[in-house]
ROTI-110916 format. One record per residue (C-alpha): x, y, z. Coordinates in steps of 0.25 Angstrom, whole numbers, plus 5000, padded with zeros to 4 digits. Last residue first. Layout:
! residues N
XYZ...
//
This chain:
! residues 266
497949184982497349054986497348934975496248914966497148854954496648964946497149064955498349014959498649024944498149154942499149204956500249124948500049204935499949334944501149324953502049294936501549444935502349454918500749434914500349574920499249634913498849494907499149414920497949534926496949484917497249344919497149374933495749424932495349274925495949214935495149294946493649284938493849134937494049114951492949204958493049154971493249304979494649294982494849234967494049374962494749454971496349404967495949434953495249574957496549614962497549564951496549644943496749784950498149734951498149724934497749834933497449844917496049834919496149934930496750034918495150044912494550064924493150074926492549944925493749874930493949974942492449944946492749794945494049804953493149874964492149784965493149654964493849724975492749724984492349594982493749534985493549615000495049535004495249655015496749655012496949604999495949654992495849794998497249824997497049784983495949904980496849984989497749984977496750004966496450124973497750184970497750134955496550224953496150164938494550164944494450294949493550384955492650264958493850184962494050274973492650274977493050114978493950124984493450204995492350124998493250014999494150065009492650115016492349975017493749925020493950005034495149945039495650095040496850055030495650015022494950145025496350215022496450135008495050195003495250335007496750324997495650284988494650374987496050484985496650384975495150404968495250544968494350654973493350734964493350874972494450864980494750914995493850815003494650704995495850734999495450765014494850645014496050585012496750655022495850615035495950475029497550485031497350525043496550425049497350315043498750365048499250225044500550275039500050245025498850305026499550425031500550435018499150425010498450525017499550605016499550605000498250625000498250745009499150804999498450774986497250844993497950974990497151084999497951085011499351125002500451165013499851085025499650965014500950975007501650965023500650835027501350785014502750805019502350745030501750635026503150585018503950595032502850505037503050415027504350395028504550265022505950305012504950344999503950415008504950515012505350514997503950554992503750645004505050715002504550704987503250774990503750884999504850934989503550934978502751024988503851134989503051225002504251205010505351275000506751285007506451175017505751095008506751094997507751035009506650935012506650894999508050874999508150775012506950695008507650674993509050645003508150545010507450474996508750454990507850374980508750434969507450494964507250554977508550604978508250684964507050734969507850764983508750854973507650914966506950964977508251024983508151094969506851134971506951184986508251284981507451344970506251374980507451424991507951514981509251484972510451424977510151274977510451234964512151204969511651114979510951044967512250994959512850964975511850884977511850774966511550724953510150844953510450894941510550754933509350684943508250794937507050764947505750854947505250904961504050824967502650864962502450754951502650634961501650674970500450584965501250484960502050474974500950464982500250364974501550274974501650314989500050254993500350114984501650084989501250095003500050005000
//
């Protein structure tokens, strides 16, 4: 799941962080010699080096520059994004939610903010406040997004309350049915709470819909695996085909078929 939460963090931020150009920025002492304008020119090009850092995946001398364009430029939103970024990148996450709670106190109107901690505190288990930012989000637009219904949908099942996780899900799925985020919870809800029916719903609501979950070949994995848990035989071999197709090179899912068809637990 905590693969899931920073890859989305990362797309939806990525764009905001200073540009990378590795030749200028070889080493420090190139830079060093850069920093002799105002404090805003000096903040970009310390932003520059810890891009470059991060890239290198030196991810504490990145923290360590953005830090330093912080400190001459604190309202410089990308400098506060790739600290988190790389913050988040070495495990510290509360590190990475600070640097968002920051962007929120500067910009209270941006919902993209509140979702971004909401995310960081689901994943550090601080449920309530990580719903209490979710709505926030969706209080503030007029035509919320479906990673925002679903991000709701994966506290309530962190919450243990799986009725309103599905409710959520499928609100989210409603907005959007190629939502790859949602897709996500939809496995967590498989596998942990084993409500088959459910998923079946939902996968059948995104086929109907959805053009590219056709060609999601988890989404199918997913609806394979339901129809066996549920006694439908036939339909589930016939689902893994579908996915062999998309994904013949998966030698899992050619002996996952055969167990199938042999009747055998999966």
């Amino acid at each position: 799941m905590k693969k899931i939460l920073f890859i989305l963090i990362a797309i939806i931020f990525s764009m905001n962080i200073c540009t990378v150009n590795a030749e200028t920025v070889s080493n420090d002492s190139t830079l060093e010699k850069l920093l002799t304008g105002s404090d805003e020119e000096r903040a970009v090009a310390y932003c520059t080096m810890a891009s470059t850092y991060s890239e290198l995946k030196d991810h504490e001398k990145a923290i360590e520059y953005y830090t330093k364009a912080i400190e001459l430029n604190p309202k410089m939103v990308g400098a506060y994004i790739g600290r988190a970024k790389d913050c988040g990148d070495i495990g510290n996450y509360k590190c990475s939610l600070e640097n968002y709670e920051a962007l929120k106190k500067m910009y209270p109107n941006d919902p993209n903010f509140y979702w971004a901690t909401s995310l960081y505190k689901t994943n550090t288990k601080d449920l309530d406040g990580a719903m209490a930012d979710i709505d926030n989000v969706i209080s503030m637009v007029k035509k919320p997004d479906a990673t925002f219904y679903a991000q709701k949908a994966w506290i309530y099942l962190e919450k243990k309350d799986y009725d309103n996780a599905v409710k959520w899900a499928k609100k989210a799925l409603r907005r959007n049915y190629r939502d790859e985020y949602t897709l996500g919870l939809i496995s967590v809800m498989a596998y942990e709470n084993g409500r088959f029916e459910d998923v079946l719903e939902v996968t059948n609501a995104c086929l109907k819909h959805g053009k590219v979950a056709k060609e999601n070949h988890v989404l199918l994995l997913l609806r394979a695996k339901a129809f066996y848990c549920t006694g439908q035989k036939e339909k589930a071999i016939k689902q893994m085909e579908d996915v062999i197709k998309l994904v013949p090179e998966n030698e899992e899912y050619i002996l996952l078929k055969d167990k199938m068809q042999k009747g055998e637990e999966i």
